[in-house]
C-alpha atoms as an extended CHARMM CRD file, in Angstrom:
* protein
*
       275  EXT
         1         1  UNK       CA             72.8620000000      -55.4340000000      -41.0620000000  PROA      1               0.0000000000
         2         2  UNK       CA             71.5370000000      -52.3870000000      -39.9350000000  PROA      2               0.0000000000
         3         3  UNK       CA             75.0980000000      -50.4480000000      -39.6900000000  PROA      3               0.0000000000
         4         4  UNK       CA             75.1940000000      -51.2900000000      -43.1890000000  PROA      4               0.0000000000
         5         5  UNK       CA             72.6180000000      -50.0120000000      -44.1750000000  PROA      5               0.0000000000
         6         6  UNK       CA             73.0430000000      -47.3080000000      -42.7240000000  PROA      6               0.0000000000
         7         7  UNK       CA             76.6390000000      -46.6520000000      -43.6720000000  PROA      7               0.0000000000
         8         8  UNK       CA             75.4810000000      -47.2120000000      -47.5750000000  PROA      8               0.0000000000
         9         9  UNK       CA             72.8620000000      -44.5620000000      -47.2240000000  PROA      9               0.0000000000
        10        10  UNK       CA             75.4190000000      -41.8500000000      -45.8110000000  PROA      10              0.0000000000
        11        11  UNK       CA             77.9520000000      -42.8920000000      -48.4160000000  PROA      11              0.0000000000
        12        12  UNK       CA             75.3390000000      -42.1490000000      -50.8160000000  PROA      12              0.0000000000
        13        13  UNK       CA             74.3200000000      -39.0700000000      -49.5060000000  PROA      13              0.0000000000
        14        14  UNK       CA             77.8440000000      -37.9560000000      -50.2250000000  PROA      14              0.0000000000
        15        15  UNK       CA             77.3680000000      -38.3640000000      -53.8510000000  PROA      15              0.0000000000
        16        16  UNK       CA             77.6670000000      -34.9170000000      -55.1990000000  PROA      16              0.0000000000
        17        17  UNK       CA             76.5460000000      -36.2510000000      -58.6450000000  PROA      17              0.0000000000
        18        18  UNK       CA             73.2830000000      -37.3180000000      -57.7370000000  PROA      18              0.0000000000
        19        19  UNK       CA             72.4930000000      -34.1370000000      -55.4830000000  PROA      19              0.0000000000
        20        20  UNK       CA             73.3980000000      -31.6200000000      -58.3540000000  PROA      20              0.0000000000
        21        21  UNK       CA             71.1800000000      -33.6180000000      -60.3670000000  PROA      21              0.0000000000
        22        22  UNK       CA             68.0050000000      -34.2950000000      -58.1940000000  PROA      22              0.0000000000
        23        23  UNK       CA             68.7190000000      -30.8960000000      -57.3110000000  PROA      23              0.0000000000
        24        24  UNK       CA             68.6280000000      -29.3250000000      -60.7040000000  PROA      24              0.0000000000
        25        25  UNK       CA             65.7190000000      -30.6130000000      -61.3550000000  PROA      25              0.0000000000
        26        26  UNK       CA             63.9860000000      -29.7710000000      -58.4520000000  PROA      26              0.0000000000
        27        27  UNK       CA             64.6300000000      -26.3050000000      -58.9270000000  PROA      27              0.0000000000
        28        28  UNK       CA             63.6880000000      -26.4490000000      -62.6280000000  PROA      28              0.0000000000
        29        29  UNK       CA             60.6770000000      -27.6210000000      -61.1390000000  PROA      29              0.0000000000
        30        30  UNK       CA             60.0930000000      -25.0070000000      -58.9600000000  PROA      30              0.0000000000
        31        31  UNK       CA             60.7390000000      -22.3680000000      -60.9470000000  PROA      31              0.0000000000
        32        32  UNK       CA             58.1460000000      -23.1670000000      -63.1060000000  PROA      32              0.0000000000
        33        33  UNK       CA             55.5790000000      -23.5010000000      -60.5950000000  PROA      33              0.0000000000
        34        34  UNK       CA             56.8480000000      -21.1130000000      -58.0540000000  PROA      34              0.0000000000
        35        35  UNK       CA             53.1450000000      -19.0800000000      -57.9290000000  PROA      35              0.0000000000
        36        36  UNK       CA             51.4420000000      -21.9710000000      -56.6650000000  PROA      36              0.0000000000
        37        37  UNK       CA             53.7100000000      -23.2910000000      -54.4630000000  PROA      37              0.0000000000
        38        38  UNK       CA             53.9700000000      -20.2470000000      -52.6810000000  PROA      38              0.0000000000
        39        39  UNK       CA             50.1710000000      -20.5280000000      -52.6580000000  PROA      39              0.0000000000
        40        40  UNK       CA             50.2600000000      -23.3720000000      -51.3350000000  PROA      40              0.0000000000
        41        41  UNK       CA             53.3070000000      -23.2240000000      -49.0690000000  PROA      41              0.0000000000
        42        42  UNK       CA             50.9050000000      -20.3700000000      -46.9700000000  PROA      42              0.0000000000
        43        43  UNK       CA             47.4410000000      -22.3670000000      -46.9540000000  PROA      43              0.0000000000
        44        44  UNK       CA             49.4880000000      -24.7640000000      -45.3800000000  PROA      44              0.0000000000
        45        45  UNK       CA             50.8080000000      -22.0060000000      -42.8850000000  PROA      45              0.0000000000
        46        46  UNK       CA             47.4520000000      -20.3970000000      -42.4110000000  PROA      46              0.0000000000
        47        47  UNK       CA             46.1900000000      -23.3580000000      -42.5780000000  PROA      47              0.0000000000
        48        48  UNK       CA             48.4150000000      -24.5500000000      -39.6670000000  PROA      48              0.0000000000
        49        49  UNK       CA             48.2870000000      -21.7040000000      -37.2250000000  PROA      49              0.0000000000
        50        50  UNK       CA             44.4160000000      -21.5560000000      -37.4260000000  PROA      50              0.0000000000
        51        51  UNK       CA             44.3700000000      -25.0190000000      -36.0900000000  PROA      51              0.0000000000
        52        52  UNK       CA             47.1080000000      -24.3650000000      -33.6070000000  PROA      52              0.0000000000
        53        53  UNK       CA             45.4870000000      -20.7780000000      -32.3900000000  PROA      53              0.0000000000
        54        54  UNK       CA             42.2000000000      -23.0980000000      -32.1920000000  PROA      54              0.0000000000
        55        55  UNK       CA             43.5050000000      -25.7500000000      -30.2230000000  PROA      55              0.0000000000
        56        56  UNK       CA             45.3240000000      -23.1640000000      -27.8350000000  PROA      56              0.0000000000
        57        57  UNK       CA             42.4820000000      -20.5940000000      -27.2670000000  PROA      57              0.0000000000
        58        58  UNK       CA             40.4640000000      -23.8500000000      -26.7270000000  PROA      58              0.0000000000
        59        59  UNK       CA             42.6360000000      -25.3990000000      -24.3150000000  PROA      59              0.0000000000
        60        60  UNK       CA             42.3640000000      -21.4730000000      -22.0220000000  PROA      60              0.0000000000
        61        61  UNK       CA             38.8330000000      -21.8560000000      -22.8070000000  PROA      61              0.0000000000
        62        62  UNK       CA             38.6330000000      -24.8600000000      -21.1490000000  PROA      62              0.0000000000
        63        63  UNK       CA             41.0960000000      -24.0180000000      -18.2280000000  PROA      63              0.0000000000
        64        64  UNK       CA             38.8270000000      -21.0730000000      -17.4160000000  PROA      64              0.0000000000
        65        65  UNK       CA             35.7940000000      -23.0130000000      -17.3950000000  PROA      65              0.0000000000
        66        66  UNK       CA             36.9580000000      -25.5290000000      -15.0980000000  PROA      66              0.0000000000
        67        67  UNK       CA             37.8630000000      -23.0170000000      -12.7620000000  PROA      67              0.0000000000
        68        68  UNK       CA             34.7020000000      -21.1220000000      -13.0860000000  PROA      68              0.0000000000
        69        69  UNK       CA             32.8950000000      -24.3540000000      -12.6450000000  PROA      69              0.0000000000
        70        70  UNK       CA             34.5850000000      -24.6390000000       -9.6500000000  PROA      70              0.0000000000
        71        71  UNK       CA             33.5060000000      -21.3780000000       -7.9220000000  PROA      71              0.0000000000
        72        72  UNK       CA             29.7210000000      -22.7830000000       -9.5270000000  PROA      72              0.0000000000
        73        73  UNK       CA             30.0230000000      -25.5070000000       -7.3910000000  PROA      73              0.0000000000
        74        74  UNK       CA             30.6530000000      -24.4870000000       -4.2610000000  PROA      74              0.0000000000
        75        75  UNK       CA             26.8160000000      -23.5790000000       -3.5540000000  PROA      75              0.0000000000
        76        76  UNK       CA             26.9400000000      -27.7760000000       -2.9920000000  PROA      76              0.0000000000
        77        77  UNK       CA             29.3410000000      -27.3420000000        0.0850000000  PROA      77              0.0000000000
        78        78  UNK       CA             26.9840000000      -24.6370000000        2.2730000000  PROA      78              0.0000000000
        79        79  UNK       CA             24.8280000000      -26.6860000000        4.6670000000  PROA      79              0.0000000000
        80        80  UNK       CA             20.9750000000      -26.3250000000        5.1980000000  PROA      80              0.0000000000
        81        81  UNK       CA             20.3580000000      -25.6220000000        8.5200000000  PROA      81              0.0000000000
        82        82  UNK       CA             16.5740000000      -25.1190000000        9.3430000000  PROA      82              0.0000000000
        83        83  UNK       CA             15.6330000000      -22.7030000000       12.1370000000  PROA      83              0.0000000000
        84        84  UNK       CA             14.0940000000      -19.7330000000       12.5700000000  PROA      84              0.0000000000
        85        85  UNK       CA             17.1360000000      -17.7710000000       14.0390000000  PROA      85              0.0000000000
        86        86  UNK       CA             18.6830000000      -15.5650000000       12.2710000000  PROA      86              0.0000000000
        87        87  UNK       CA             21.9310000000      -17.1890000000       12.0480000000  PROA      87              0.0000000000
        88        88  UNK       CA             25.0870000000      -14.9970000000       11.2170000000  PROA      88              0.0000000000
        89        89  UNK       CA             27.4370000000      -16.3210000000        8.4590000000  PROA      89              0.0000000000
        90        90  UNK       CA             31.0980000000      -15.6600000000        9.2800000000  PROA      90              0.0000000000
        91        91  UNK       CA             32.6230000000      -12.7000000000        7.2430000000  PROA      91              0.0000000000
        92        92  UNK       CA             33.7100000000      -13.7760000000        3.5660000000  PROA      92              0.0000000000
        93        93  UNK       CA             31.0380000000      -16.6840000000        3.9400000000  PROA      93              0.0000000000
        94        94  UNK       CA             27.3270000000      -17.3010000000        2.5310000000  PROA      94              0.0000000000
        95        95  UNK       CA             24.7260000000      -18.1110000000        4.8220000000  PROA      95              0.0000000000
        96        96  UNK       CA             23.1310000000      -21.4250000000        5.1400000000  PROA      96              0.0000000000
        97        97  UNK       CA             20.4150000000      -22.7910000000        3.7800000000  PROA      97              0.0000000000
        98        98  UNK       CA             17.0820000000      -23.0970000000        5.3350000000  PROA      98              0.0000000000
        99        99  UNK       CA             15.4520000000      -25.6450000000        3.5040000000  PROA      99              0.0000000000
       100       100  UNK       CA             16.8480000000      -28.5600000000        1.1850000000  PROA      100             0.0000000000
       101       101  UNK       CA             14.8590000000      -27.0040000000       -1.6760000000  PROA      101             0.0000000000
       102       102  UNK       CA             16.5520000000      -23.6360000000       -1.2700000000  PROA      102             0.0000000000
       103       103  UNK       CA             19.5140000000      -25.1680000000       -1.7220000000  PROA      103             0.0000000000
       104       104  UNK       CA             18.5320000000      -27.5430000000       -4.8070000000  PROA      104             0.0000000000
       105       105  UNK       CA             16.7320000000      -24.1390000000       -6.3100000000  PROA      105             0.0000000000
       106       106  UNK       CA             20.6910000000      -22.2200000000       -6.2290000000  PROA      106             0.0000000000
       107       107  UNK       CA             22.0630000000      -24.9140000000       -7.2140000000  PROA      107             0.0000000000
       108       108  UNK       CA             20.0090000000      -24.6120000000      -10.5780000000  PROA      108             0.0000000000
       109       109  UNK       CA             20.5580000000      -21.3480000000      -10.6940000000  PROA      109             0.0000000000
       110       110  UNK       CA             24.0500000000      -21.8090000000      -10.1290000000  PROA      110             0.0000000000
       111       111  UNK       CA             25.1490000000      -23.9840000000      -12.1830000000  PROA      111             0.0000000000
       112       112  UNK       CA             22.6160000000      -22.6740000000      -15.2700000000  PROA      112             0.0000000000
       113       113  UNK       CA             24.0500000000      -19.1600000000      -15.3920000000  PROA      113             0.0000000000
       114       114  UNK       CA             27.5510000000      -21.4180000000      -15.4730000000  PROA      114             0.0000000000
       115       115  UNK       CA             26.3850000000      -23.5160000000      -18.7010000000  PROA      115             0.0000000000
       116       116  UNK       CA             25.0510000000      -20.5900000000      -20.2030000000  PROA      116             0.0000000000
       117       117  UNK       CA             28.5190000000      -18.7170000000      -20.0530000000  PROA      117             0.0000000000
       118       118  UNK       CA             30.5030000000      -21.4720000000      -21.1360000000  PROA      118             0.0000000000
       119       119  UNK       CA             28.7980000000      -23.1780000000      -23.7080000000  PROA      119             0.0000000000
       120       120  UNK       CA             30.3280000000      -25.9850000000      -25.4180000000  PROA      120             0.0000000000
       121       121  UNK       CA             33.2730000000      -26.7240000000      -23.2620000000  PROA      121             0.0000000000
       122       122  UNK       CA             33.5640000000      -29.9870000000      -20.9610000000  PROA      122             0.0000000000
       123       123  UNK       CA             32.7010000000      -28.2530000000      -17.9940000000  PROA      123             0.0000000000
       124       124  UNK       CA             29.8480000000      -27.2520000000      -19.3010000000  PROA      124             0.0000000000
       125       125  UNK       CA             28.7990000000      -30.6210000000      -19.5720000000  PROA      125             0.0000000000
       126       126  UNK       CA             30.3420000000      -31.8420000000      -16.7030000000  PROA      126             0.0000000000
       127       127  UNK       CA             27.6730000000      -29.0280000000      -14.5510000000  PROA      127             0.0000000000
       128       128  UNK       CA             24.9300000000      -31.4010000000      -16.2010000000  PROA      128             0.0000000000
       129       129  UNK       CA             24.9750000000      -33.8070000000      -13.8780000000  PROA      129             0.0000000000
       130       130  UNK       CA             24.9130000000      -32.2170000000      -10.3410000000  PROA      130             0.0000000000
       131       131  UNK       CA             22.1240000000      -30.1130000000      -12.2430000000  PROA      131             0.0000000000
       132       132  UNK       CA             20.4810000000      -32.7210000000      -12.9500000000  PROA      132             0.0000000000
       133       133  UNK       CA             20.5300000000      -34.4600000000       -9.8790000000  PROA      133             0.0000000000
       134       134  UNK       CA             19.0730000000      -31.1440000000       -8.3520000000  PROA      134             0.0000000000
       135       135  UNK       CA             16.3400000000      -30.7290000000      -11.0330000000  PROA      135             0.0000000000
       136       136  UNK       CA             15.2850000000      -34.1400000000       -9.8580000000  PROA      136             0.0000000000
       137       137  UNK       CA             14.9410000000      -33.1960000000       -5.9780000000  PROA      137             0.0000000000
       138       138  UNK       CA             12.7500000000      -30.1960000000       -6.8630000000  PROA      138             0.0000000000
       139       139  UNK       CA             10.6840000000      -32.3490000000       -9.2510000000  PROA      139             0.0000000000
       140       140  UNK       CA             11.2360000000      -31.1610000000      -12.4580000000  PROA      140             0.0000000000
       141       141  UNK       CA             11.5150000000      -34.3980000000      -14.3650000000  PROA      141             0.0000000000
       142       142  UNK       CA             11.6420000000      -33.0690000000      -17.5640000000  PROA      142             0.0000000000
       143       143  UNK       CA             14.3590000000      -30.5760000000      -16.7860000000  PROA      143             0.0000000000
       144       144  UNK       CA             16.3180000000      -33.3010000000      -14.9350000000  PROA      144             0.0000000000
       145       145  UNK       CA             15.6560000000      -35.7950000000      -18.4640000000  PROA      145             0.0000000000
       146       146  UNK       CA             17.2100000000      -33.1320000000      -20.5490000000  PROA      146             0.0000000000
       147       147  UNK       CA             20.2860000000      -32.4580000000      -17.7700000000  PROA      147             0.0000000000
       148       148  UNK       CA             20.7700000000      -36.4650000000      -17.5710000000  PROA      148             0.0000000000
       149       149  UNK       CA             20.9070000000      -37.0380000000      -21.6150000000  PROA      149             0.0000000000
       150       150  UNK       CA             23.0790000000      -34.6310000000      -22.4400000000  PROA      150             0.0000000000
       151       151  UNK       CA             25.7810000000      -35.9200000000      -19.9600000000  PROA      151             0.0000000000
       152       152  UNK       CA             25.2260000000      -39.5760000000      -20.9890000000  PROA      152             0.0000000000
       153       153  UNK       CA             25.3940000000      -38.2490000000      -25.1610000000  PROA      153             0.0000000000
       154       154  UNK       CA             28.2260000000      -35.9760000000      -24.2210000000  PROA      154             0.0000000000
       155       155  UNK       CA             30.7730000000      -36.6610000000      -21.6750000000  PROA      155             0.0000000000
       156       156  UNK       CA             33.1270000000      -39.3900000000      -22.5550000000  PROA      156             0.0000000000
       157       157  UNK       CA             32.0260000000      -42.8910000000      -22.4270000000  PROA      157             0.0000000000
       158       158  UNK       CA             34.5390000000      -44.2770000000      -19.8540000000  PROA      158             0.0000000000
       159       159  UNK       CA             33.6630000000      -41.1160000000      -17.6220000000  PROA      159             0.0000000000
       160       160  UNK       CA             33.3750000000      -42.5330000000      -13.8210000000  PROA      160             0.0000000000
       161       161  UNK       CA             30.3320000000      -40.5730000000      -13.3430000000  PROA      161             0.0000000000
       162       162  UNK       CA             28.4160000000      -42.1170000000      -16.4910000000  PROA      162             0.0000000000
       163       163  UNK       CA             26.6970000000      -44.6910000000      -14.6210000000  PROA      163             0.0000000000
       164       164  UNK       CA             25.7630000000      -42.3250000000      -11.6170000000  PROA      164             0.0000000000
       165       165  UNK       CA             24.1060000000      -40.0550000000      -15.4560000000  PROA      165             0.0000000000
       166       166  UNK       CA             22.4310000000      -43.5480000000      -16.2800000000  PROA      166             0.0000000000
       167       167  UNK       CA             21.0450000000      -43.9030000000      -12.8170000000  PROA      167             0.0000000000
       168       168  UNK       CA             19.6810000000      -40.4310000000      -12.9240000000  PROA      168             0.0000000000
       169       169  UNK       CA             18.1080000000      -40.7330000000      -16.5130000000  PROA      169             0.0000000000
       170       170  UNK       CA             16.3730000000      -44.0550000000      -15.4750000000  PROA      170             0.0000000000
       171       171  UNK       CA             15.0500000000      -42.8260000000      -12.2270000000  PROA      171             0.0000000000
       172       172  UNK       CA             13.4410000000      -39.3420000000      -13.7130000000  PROA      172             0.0000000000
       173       173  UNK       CA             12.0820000000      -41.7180000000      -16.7400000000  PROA      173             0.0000000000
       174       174  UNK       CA             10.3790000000      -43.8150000000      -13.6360000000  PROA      174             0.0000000000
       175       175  UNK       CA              9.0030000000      -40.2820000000      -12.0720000000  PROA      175             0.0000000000
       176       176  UNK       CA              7.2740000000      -39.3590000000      -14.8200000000  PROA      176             0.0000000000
       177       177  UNK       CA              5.9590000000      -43.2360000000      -15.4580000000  PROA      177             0.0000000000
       178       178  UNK       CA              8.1230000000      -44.0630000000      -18.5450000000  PROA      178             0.0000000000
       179       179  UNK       CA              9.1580000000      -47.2400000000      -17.6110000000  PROA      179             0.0000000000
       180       180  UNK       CA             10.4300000000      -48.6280000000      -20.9050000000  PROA      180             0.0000000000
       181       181  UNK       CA             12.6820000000      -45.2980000000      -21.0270000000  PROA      181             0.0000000000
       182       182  UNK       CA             13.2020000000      -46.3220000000      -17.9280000000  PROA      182             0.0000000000
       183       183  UNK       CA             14.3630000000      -49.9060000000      -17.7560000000  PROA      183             0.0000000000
       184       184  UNK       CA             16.9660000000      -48.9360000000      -20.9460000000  PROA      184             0.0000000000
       185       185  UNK       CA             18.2850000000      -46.6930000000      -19.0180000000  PROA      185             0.0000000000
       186       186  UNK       CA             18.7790000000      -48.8270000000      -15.7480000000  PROA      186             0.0000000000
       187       187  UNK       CA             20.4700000000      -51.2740000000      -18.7230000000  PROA      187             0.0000000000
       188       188  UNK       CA             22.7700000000      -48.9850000000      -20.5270000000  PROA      188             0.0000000000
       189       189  UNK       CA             23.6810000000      -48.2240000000      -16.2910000000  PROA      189             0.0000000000
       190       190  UNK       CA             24.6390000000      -52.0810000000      -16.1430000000  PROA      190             0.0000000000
       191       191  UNK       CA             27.2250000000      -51.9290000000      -19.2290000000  PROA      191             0.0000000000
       192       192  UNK       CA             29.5370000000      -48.8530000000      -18.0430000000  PROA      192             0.0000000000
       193       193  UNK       CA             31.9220000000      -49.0390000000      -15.4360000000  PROA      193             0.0000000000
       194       194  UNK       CA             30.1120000000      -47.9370000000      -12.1880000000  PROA      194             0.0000000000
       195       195  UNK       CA             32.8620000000      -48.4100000000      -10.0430000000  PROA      195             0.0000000000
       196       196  UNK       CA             32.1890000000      -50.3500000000       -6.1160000000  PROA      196             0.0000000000
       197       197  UNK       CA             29.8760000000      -47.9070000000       -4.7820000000  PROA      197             0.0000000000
       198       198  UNK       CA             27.0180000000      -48.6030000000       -7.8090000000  PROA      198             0.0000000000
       199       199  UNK       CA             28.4690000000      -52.1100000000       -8.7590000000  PROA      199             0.0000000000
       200       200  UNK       CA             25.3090000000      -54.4180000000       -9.8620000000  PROA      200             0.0000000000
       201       201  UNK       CA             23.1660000000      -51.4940000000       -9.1640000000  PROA      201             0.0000000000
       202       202  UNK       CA             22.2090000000      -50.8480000000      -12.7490000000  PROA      202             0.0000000000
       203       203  UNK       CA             20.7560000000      -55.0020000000      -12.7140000000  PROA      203             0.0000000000
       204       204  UNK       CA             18.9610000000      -54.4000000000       -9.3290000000  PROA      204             0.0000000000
       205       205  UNK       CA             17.2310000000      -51.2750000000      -10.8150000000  PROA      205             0.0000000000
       206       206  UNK       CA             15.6600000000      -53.0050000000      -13.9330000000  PROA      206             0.0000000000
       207       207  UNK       CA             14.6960000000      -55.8640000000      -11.4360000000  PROA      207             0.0000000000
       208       208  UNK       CA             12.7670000000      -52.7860000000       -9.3850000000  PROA      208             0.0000000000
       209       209  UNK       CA             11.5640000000      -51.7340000000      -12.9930000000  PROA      209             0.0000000000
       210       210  UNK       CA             10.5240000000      -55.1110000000      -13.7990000000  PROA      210             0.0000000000
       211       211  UNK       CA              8.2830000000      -55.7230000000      -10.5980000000  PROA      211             0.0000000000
       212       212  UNK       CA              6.7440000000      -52.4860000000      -11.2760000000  PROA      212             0.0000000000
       213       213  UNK       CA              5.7680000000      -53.5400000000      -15.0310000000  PROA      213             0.0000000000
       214       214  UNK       CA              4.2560000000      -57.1560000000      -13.3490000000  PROA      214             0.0000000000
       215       215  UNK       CA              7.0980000000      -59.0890000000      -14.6830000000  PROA      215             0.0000000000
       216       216  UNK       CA              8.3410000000      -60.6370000000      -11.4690000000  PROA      216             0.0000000000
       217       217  UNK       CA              9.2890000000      -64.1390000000      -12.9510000000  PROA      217             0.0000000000
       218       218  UNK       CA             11.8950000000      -61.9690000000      -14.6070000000  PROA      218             0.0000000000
       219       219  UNK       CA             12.5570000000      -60.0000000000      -12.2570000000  PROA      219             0.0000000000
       220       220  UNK       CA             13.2040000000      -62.8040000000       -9.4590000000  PROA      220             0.0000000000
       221       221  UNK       CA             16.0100000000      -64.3120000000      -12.3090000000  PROA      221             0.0000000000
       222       222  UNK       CA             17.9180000000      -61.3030000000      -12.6360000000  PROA      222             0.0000000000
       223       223  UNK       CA             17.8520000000      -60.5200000000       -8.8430000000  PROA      223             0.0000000000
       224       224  UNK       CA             18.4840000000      -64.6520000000       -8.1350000000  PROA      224             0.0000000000
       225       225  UNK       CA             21.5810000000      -64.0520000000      -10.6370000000  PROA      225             0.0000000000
       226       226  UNK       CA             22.5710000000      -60.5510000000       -8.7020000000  PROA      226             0.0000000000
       227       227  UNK       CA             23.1870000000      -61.9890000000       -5.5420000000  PROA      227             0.0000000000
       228       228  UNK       CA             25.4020000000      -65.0610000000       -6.7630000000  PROA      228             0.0000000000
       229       229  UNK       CA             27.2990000000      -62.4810000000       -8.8150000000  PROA      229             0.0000000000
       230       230  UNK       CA             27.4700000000      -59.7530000000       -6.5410000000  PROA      230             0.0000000000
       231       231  UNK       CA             26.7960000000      -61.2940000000       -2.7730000000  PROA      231             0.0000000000
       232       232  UNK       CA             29.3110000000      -58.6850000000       -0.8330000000  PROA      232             0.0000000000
       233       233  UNK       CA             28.1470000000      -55.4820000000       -2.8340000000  PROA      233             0.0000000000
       234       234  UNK       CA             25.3790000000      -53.2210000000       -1.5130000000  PROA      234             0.0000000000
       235       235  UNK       CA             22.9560000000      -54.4050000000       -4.9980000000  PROA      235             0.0000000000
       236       236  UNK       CA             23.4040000000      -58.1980000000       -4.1930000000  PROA      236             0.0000000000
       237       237  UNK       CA             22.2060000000      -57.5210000000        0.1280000000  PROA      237             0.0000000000
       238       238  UNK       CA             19.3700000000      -55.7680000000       -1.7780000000  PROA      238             0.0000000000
       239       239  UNK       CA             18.3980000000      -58.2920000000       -4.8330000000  PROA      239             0.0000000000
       240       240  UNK       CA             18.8540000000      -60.9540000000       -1.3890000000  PROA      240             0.0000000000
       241       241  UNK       CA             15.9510000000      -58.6220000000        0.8910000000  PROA      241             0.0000000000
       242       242  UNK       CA             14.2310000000      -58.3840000000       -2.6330000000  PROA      242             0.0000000000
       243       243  UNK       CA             13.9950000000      -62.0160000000       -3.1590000000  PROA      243             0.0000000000
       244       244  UNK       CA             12.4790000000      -62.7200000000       -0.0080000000  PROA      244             0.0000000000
       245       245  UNK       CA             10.2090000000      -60.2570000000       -0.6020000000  PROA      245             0.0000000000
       246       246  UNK       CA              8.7450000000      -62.1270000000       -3.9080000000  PROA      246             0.0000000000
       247       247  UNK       CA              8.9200000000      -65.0170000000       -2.5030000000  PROA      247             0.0000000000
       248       248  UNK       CA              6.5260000000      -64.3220000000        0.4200000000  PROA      248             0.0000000000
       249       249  UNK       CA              4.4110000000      -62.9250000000       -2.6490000000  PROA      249             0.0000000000
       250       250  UNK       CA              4.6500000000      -66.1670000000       -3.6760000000  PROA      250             0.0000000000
       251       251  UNK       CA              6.9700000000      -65.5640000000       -6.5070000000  PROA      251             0.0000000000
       252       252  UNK       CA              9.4060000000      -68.6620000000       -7.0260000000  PROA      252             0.0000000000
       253       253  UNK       CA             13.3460000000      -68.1950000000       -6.8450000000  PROA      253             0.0000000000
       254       254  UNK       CA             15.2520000000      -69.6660000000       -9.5490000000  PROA      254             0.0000000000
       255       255  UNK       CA             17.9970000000      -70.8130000000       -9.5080000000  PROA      255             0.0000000000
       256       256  UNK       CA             20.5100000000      -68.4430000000      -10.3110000000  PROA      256             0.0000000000
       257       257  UNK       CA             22.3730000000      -68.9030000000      -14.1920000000  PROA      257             0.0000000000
       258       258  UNK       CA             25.0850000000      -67.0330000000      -13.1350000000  PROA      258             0.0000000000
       259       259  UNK       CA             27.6530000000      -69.0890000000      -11.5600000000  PROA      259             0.0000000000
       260       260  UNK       CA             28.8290000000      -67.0250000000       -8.2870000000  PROA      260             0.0000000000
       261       261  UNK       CA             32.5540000000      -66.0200000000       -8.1950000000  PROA      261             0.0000000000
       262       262  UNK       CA             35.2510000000      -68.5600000000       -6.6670000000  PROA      262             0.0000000000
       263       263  UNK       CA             36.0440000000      -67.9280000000       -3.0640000000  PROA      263             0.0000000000
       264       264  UNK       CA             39.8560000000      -66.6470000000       -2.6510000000  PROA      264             0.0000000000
       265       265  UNK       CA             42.4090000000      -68.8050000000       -1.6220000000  PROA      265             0.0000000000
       266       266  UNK       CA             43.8860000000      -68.3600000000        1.7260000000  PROA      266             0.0000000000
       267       267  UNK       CA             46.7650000000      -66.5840000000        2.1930000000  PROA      267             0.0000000000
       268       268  UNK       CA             48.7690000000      -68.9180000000        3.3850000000  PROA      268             0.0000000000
       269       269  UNK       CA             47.2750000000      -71.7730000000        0.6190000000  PROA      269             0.0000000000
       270       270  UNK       CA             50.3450000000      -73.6360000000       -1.1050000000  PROA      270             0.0000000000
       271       271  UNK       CA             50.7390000000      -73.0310000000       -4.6050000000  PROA      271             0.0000000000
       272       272  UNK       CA             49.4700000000      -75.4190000000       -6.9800000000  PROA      272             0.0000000000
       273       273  UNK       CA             51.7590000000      -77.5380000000       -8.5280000000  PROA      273             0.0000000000
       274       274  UNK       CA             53.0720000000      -77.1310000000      -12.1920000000  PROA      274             0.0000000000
       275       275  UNK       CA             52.1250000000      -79.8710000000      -14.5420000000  PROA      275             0.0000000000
């Protein structure tokens, strides 16, 4: 059916008739509005190569801040080493640190002058969250609230590190005694993907949050439902030490209302039967 159709559509783009006359009028057409077309005809162009120099001068822009945010970052990989010797660095090399707070104090610096050079482009938001993290250790809360929002407002949603932004955002919002800000956060941490190392961690932080507020009815349920869920991740061993912990407060475990996940089948387990 479709060679047939096909073959009908060539046959008929042999017709000469019908070209000269599509074609005759077209050009009547034209001719009569030949100042606007060509008007148009290089908006369109313009119009085009704008978007395409935009795209392309964006795209270096974004190459060069990635590798700029590269050289930013590598204040993270000197160590701190704390003595009163005056240690050498090897030629080409920074010195160490002698304190954590040096260290957390260039990374600031580091990574601000990097933001501030190369604003608006990924990287720039990107540098947010090791920033933040920093601002956080040196206790500046506020600075560390601002780092921590923009990441979570800006990156992309399924970014890997959005739940590690969450984290952050919740526990500055408990430093400075916001615990409502604090126990969204920990909940917008529980809906993202944070990946095995943080897995249930965003639940065992609003149970934390929870116990702080006095709530520790609640709090026992959600960390009684985090250790069925999550018994072999580092948040369920935690919820389990937590538990116990309430309960010689003489908080009362529930039962958990999450059903805990089916054990896998042996390896060498026949296969079920078909019906």
């Amino acid at each position: 059916m479709a060679e047939k159709s096909q073959k009908m559509t060539k046959q008929e783009l042999r017709a000469p008739d019908a070209f000269q006359l599509y074609g005759a009028e077209a050009s009547d057409w034209l001719m009569k509005r030949s100042q606007y077309i060509g008007a148009a005809v290089v908006v369109l162009i313009v119009g085009g190569l704008v978007a395409a120099l935009v795209h392309y001068f964006s795209n270096r822009a974004e190459e060069k801040a990635s590798k700029q945010l590269g050289h930013a970052l590598q204040v993270l990989d000197r160590p701190v080493i704390a003595t009163t010797e005056n240690l050498q660095a090897p030629p080409g090399e920074e010195p160490p640190f002698k304190s954590d707070k040096e260290k957390d104090e260039a990374i600031v610096k580091s990574l601000g002058d990097f933001r501030a050079a190369n604003k608006g482009t990924e990287a720039a938001v990107t540098a947010t969250l090791p920033m933040g993290k920093a601002q956080y250790r040196l206790g500046d809360f506020d600075g560390a609230l601002a780092s921590f929002t923009e990441f979570t407002k800006e990156a992309d949603k399924k970014d890997p590190l959005m739940a590690s932004a969450y984290e952050g955002l919740g526990y500055s919002n408990e430093a400075k005694g916001q615990l409502e800000q604090a126990l969204a956060a920990f909940q917008e941490m529980s809906k993202v993907d944070s990946g095995e190392f943080l897995q249930g961690m965003g639940q065992y932080h609003q149970a934390r949050i929870l116990v702080a507020q006095g709530k520790k009815d609640e709090a026992a349920q959600l960390l009684s439902d985090l250790k069925a869920s999550q018994a072999n991740t580092a948040a369920g061993r935690q919820a389990t030490e937590r538990l116990a912990v309430l309960a010689a407060q003489g908080v009362k475990v529930p039962e958990p209302k999450t059903a805990p996940p089916p054990a896998p089948a042996p390896a060498n387990a026949p296969a079920p039967e078909a019906k």
